[in-house]
KEKE-3310 file (N, C-alpha, C; in steps of 0.2 Angstrom, whole numbers, plus 5000, padded with zeros to 4 digits):
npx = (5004:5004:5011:4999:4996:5007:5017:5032:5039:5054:5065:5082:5095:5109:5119:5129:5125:5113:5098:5081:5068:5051:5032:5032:5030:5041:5037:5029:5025:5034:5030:5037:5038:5038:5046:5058:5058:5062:5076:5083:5082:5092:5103:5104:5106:5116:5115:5099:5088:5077:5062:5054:5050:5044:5052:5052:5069:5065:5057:5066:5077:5071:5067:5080:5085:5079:5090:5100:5110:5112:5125:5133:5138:5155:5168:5165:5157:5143:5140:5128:5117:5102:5103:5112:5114:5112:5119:5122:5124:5131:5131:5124:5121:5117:5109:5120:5131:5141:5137:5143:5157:5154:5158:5162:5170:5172:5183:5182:5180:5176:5163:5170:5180:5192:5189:5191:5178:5170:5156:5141:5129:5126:5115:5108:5098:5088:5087:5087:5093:5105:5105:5112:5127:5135:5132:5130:5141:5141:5153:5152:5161:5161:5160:5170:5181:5178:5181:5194:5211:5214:5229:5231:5222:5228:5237:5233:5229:5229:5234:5235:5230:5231:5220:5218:5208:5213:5213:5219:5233:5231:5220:5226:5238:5252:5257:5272:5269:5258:5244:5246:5234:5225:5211:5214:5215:5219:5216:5210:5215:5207:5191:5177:5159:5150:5137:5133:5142:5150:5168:5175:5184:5192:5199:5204:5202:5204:5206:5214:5231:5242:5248:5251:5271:5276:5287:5286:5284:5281:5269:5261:5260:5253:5239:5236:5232:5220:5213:5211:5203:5190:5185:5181:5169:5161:5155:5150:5138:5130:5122:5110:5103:5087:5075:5068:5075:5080:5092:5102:5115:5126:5141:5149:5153:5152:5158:5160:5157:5158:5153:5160:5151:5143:5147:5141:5127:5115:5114:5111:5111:5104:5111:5112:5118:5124:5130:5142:5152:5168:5181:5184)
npy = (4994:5012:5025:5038:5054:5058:5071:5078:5082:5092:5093:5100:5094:5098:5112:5108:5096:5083:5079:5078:5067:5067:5061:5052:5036:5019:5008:5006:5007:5021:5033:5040:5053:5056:5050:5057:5068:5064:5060:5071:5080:5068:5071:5086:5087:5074:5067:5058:5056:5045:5044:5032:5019:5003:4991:4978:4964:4965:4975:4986:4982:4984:4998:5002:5000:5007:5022:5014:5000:4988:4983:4968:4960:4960:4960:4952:4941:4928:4928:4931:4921:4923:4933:4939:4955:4960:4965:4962:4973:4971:4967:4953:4937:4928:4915:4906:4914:4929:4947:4958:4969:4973:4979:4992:5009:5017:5025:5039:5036:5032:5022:5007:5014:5005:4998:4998:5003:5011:5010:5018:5025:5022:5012:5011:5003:5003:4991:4983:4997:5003:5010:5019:5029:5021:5031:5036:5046:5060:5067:5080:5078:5087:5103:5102:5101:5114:5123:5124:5134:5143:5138:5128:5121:5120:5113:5098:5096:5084:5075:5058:5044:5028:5019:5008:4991:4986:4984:4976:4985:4995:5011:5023:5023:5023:5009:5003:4990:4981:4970:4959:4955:4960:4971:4984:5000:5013:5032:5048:5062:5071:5071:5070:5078:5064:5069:5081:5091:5095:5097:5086:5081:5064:5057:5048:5044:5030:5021:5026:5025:5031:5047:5045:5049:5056:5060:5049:5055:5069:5066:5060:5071:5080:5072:5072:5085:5086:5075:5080:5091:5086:5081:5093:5102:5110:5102:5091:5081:5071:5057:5050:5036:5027:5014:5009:5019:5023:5026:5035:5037:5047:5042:5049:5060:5063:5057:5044:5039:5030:5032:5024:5010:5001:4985:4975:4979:4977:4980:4983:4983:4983:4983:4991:4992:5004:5001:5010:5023:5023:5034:5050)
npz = (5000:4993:5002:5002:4998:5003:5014:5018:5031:5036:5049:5051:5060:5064:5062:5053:5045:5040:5046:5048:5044:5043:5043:5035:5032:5031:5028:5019:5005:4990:4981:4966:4965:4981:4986:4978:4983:4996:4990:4988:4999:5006:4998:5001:5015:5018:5030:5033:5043:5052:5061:5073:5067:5059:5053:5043:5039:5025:5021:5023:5015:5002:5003:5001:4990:4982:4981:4972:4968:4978:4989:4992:5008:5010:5021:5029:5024:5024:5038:5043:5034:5030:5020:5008:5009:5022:5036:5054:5065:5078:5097:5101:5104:5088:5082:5087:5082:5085:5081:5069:5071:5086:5098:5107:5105:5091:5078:5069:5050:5035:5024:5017:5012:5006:4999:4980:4973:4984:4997:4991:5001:5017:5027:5042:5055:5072:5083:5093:5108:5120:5136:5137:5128:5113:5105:5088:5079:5066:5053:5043:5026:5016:5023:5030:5021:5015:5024:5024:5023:5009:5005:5012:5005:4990:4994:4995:4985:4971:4980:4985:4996:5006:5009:5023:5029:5044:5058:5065:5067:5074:5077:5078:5079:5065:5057:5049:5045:5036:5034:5021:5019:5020:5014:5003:4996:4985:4987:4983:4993:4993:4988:4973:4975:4964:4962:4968:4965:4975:4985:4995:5012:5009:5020:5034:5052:5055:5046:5036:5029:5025:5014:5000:4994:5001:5015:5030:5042:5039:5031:5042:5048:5040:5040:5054:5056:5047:5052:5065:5061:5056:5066:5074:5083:5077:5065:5068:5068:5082:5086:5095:5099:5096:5097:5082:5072:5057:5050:5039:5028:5018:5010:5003:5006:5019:5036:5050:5066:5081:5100:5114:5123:5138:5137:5143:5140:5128:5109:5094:5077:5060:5045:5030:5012:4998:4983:4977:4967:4958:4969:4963)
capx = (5000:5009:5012:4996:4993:5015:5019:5037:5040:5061:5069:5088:5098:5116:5122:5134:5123:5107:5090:5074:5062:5043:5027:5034:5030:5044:5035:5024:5030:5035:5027:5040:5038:5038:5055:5061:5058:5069:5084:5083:5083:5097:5108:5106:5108:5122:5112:5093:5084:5067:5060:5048:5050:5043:5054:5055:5072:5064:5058:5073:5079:5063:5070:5087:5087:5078:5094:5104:5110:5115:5132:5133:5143:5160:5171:5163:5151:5141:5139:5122:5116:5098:5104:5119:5114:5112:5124:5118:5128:5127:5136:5120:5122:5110:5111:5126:5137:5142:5138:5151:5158:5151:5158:5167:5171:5175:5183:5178:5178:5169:5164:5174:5185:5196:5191:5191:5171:5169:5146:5140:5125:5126:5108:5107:5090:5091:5082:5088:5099:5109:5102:5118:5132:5135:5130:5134:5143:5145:5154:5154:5169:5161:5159:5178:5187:5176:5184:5201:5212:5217:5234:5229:5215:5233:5242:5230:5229:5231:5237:5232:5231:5230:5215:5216:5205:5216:5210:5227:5239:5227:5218:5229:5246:5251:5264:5274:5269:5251:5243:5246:5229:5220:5208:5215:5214:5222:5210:5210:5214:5199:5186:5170:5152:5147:5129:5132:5150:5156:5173:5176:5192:5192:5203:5201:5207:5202:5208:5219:5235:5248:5248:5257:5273:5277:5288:5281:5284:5274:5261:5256:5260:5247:5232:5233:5230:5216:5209:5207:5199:5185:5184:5178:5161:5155:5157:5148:5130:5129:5115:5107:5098:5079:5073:5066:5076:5083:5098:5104:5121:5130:5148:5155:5154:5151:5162:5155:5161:5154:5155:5159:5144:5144:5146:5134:5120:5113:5115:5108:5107:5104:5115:5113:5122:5121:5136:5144:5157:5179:5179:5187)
capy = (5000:5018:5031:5042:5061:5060:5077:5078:5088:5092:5098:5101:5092:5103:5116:5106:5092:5080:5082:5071:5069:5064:5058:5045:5026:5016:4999:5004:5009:5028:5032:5042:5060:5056:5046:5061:5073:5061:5061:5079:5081:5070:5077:5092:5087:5073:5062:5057:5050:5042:5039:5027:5016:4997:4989:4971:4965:4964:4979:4990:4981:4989:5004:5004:4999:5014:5021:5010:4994:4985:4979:4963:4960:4959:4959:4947:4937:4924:4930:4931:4917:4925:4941:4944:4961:4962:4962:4964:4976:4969:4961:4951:4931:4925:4907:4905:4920:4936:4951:4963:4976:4972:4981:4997:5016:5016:5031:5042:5034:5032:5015:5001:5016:5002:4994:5001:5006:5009:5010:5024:5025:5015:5013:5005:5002:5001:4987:4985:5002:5003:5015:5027:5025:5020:5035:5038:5055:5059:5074:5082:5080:5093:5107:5101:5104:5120:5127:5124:5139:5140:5137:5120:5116:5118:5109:5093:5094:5077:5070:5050:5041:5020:5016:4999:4987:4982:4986:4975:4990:5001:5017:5030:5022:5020:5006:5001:4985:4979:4965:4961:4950:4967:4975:4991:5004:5020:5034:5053:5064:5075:5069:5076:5071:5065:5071:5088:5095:5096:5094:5083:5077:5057:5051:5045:5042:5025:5017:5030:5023:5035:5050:5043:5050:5062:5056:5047:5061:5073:5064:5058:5079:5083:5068:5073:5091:5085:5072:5087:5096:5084:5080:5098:5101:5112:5101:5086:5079:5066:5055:5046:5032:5026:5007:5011:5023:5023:5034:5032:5043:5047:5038:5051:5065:5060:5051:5044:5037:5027:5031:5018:5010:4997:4980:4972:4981:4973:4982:4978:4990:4981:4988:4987:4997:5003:5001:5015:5022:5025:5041:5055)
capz = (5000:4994:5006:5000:4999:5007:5014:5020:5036:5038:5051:5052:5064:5065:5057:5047:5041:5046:5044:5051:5040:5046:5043:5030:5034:5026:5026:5014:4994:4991:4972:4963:4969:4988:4983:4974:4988:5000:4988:4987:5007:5008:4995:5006:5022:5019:5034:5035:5050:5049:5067:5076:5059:5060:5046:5043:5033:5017:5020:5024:5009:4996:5002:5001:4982:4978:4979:4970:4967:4985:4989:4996:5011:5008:5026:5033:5021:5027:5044:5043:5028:5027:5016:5007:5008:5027:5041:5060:5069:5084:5102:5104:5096:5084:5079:5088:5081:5086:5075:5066:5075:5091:5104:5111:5100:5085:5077:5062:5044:5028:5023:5013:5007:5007:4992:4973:4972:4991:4996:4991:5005:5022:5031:5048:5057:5077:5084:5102:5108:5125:5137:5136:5123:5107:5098:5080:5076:5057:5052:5034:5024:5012:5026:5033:5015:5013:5030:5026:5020:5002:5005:5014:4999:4987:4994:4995:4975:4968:4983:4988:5000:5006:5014:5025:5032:5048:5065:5071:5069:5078:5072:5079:5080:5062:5059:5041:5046:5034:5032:5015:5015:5021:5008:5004:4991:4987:4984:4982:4998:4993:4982:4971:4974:4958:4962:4972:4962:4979:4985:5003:5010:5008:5024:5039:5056:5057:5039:5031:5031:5024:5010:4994:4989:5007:5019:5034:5045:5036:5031:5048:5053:5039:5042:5058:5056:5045:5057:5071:5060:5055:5074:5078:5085:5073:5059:5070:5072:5087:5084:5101:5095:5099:5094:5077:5072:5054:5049:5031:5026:5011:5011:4996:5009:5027:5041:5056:5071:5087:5105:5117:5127:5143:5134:5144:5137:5121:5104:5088:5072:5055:5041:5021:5009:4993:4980:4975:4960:4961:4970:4959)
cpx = (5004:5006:5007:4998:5004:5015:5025:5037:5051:5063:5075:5091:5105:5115:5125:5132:5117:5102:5086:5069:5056:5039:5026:5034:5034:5043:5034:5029:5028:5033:5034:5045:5040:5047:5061:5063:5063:5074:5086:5086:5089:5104:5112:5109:5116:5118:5105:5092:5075:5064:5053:5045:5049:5047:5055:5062:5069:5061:5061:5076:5077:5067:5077:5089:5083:5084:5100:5105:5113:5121:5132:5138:5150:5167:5170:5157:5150:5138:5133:5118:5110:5097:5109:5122:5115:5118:5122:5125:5129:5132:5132:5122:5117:5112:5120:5132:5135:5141:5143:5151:5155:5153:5164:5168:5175:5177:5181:5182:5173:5169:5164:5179:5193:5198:5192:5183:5169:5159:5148:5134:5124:5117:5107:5100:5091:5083:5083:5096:5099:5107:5108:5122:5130:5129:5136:5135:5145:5145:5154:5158:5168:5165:5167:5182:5186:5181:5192:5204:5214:5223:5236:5226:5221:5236:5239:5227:5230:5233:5231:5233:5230:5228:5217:5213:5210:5215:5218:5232:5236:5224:5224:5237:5250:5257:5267:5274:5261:5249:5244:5238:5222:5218:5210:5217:5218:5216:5213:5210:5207:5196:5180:5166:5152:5139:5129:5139:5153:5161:5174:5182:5189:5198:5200:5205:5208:5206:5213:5227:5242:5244:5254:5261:5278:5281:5284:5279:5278:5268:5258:5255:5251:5240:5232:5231:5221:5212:5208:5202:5192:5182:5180:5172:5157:5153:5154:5139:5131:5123:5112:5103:5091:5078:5066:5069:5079:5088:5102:5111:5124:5138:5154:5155:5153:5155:5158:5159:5158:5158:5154:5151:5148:5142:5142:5129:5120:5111:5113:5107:5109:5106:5111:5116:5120:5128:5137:5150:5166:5177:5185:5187)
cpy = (5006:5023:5037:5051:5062:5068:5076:5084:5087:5095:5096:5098:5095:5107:5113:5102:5088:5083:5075:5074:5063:5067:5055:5038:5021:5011:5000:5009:5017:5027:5039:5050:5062:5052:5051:5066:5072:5059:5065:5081:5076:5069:5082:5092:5082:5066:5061:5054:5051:5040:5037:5022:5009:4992:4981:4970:4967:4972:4985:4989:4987:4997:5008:5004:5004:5018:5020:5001:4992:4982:4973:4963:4958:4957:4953:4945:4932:4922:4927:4927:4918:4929:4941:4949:4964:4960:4966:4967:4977:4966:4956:4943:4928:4920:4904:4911:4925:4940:4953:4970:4977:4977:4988:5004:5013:5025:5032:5038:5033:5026:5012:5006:5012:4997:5001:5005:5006:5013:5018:5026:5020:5017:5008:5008:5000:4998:4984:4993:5001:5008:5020:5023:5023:5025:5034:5045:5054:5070:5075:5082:5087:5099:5106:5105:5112:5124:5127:5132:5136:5139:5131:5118:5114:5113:5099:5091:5088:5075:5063:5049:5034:5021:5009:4997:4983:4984:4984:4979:4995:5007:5023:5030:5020:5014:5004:4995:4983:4974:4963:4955:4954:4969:4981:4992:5011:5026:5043:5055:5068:5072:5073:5072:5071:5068:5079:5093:5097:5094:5092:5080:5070:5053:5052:5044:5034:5021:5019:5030:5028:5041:5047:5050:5058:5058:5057:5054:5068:5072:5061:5064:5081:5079:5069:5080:5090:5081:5079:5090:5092:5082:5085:5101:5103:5109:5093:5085:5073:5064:5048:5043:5029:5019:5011:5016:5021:5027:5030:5039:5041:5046:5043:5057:5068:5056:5050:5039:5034:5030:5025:5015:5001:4990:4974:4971:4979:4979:4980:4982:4981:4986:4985:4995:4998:5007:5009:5015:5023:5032:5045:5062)
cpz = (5000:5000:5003:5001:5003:5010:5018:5026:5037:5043:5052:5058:5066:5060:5050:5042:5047:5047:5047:5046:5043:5042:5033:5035:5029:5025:5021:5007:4994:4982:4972:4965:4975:4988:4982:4981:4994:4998:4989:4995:5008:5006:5000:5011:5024:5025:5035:5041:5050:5057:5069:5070:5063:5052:5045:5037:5027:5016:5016:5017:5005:4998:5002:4993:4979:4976:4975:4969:4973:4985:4993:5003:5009:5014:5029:5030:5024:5034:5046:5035:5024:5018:5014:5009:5017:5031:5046:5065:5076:5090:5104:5100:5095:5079:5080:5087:5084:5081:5074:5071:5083:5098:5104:5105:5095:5082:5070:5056:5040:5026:5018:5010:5007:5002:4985:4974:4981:4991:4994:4998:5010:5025:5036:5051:5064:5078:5091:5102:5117:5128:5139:5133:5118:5103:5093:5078:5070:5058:5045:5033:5020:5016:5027:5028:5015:5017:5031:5023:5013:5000:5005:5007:4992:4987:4995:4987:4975:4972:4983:4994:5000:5012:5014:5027:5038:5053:5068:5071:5074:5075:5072:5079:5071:5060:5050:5041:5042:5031:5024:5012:5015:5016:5009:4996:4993:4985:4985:4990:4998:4985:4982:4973:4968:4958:4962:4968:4969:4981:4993:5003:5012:5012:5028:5045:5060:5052:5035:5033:5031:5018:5005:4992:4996:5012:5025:5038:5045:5033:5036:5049:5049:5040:5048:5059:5053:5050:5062:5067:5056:5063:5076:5078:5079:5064:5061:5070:5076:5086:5090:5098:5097:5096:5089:5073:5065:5052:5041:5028:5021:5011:5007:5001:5016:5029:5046:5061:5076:5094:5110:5121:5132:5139:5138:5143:5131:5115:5099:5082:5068:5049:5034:5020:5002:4988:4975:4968:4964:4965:4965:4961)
residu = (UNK:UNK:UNK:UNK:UNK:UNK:UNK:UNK:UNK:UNK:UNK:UNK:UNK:UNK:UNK:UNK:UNK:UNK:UNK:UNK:UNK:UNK:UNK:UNK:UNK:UNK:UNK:UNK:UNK:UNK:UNK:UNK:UNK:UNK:UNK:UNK:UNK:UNK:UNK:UNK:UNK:UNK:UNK:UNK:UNK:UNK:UNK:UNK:UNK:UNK:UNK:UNK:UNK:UNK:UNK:UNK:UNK:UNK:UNK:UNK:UNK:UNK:UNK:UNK:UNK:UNK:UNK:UNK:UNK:UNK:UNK:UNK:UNK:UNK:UNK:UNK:UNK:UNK:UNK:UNK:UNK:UNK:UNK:UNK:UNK:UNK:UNK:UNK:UNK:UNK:UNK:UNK:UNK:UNK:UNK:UNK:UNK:UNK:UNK:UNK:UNK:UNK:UNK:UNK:UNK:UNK:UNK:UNK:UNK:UNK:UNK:UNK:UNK:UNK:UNK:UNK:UNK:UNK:UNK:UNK:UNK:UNK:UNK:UNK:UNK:UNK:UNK:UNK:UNK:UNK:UNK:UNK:UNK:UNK:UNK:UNK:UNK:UNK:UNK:UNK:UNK:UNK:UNK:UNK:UNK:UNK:UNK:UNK:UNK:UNK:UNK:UNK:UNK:UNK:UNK:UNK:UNK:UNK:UNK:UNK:UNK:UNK:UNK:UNK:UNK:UNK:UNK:UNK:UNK:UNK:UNK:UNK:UNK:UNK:UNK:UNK:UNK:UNK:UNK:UNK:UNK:UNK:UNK:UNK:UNK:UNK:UNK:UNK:UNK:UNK:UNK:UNK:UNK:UNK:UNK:UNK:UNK:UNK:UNK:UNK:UNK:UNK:UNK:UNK:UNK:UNK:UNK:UNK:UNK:UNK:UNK:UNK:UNK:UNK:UNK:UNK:UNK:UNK:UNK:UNK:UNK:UNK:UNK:UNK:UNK:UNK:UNK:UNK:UNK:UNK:UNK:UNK:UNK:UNK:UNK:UNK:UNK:UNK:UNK:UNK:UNK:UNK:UNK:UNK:UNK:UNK:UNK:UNK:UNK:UNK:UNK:UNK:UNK:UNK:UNK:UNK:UNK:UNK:UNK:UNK:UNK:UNK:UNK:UNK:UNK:UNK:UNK:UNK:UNK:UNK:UNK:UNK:UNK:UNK:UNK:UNK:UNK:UNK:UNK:UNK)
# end
């Protein structure tokens, strides 16, 4: 049954990015217009949130392929045998396993920029939440680049960098020591949206290994100048999370990060993604 007569209410969630859009029901089928209207808002905003949402997977699915074509899992496939598509973000076990990423802070990154075509849009769905902790903070890369000086913006011309998938060297310690079975990719220090023409910087403090071509020295001095400077508030939304709560962000110009939470308490978001191009 679609979504009749739809009227979109938005309100803005930070300055820098993030929007809630209400009195949308995502069970049911969005006709064309009503679709349009929620690509549009989150172009702009870079983050949407949907709240007091009832989704079942298949759902969530229907709605995520509007978007695009779905990524399958790829870190950790078979996890979950249901879904290709799906991977349960979770410390709770279900059929015996643990989910991905189950416990404790996680710092800012973009996701799979690890491979060649990293998602273009992640969308997690909370289905048990902690009653403090493990929020989600996403900062804008757009807004970060925009604020640098033009002297900075110069000097990040044509650089690269090598995103990894390795959590064993650490986030913040980097080592020249890398797995060589780790998925990793080189990508652009600052990248274009293809959609928006804007330009975001594309590292991280969790995945970004080096800048190609710098020695070590000053390519740690300069990602970590970069890293603080996506770290600072005004460049953040903090997203406390509610059971039902959908939040869907844009991977070509958002980071996002986890704050710790008391691993006791049981967590559970359901993820899907939706495959993306090279960044450029």
């Amino acid at each position: 049954m679609p979504n009749d007569s739809l009227t979109l209410t938005v309100r803005p969630l930070a300055s820098a990015l993030g929007a809630e859009i209400s009195g949308v029901d995502l069970s049911r089928s969005l006709d064309d217009a009503a679709f349009k209207a929620i690509h549009d808002v989150w172009l702009k905003h870079q983050v949407i949130l949907f709240r007091d949402q009832s989704l079942s997977e298949d759902q969530q699915i229907a709605f995520a392929e509007r978007f695009g074509e779905l990524q399958p899992v790829r870190t950790t496939p078979g996890l979950y045998k249901k879904n290709p598509y799906v991977l349960m973000v979770t410390n709770v076990v279900i059929d015996g396993q643990k989910g991905a990423l189950p416990d404790g802070e996680m710092q800012f990154h973009s996701d799979q920029c690890y491979y060649e075509n990293p998602a273009m849009a992640t969308m997690l769905f909370g289905i048990e939440v902690p009653p403090s902790g493990g929020d989600t903070l996403f900062s804008s890369a757009t807004a970060v680049y925009e604020s640098l000086p033009a002297a900075t913006k110069a000097r990040l011309e044509g650089l690269q960098a090598l995103n990894v998938y390795d959590y064993g060297n650490g986030a913040t310690i980097k080592s020249d020591k890398i797995d060589e079975n780790a998925p990793k990719f080189v990508h652009p220090v600052v990248r274009t949206h293809p959609e928006t023409g804007r330009k975001g910087l594309y590292v991280n403090r969790l995945m970004t290994h080096h800048i190609l071509g710098l020695p070590p020295a000053e390519s740690e001095a300069l990602l970590e100048d970069l890293f603080l400077q996506i770290e600072q508030p005004q460049f953040v939304y903090g997203h406390k999370w509610r059971v039902g709560d959908l939040v869907m962000w844009d991977n070509r110009c958002t980071l996002h990060a986890r704050t710790d939470f008391d691993p006791g308490t049981r967590r559970m978001m359901r993820r899907v993604t939706v495959k993306g191009d090279r960044p450029s």
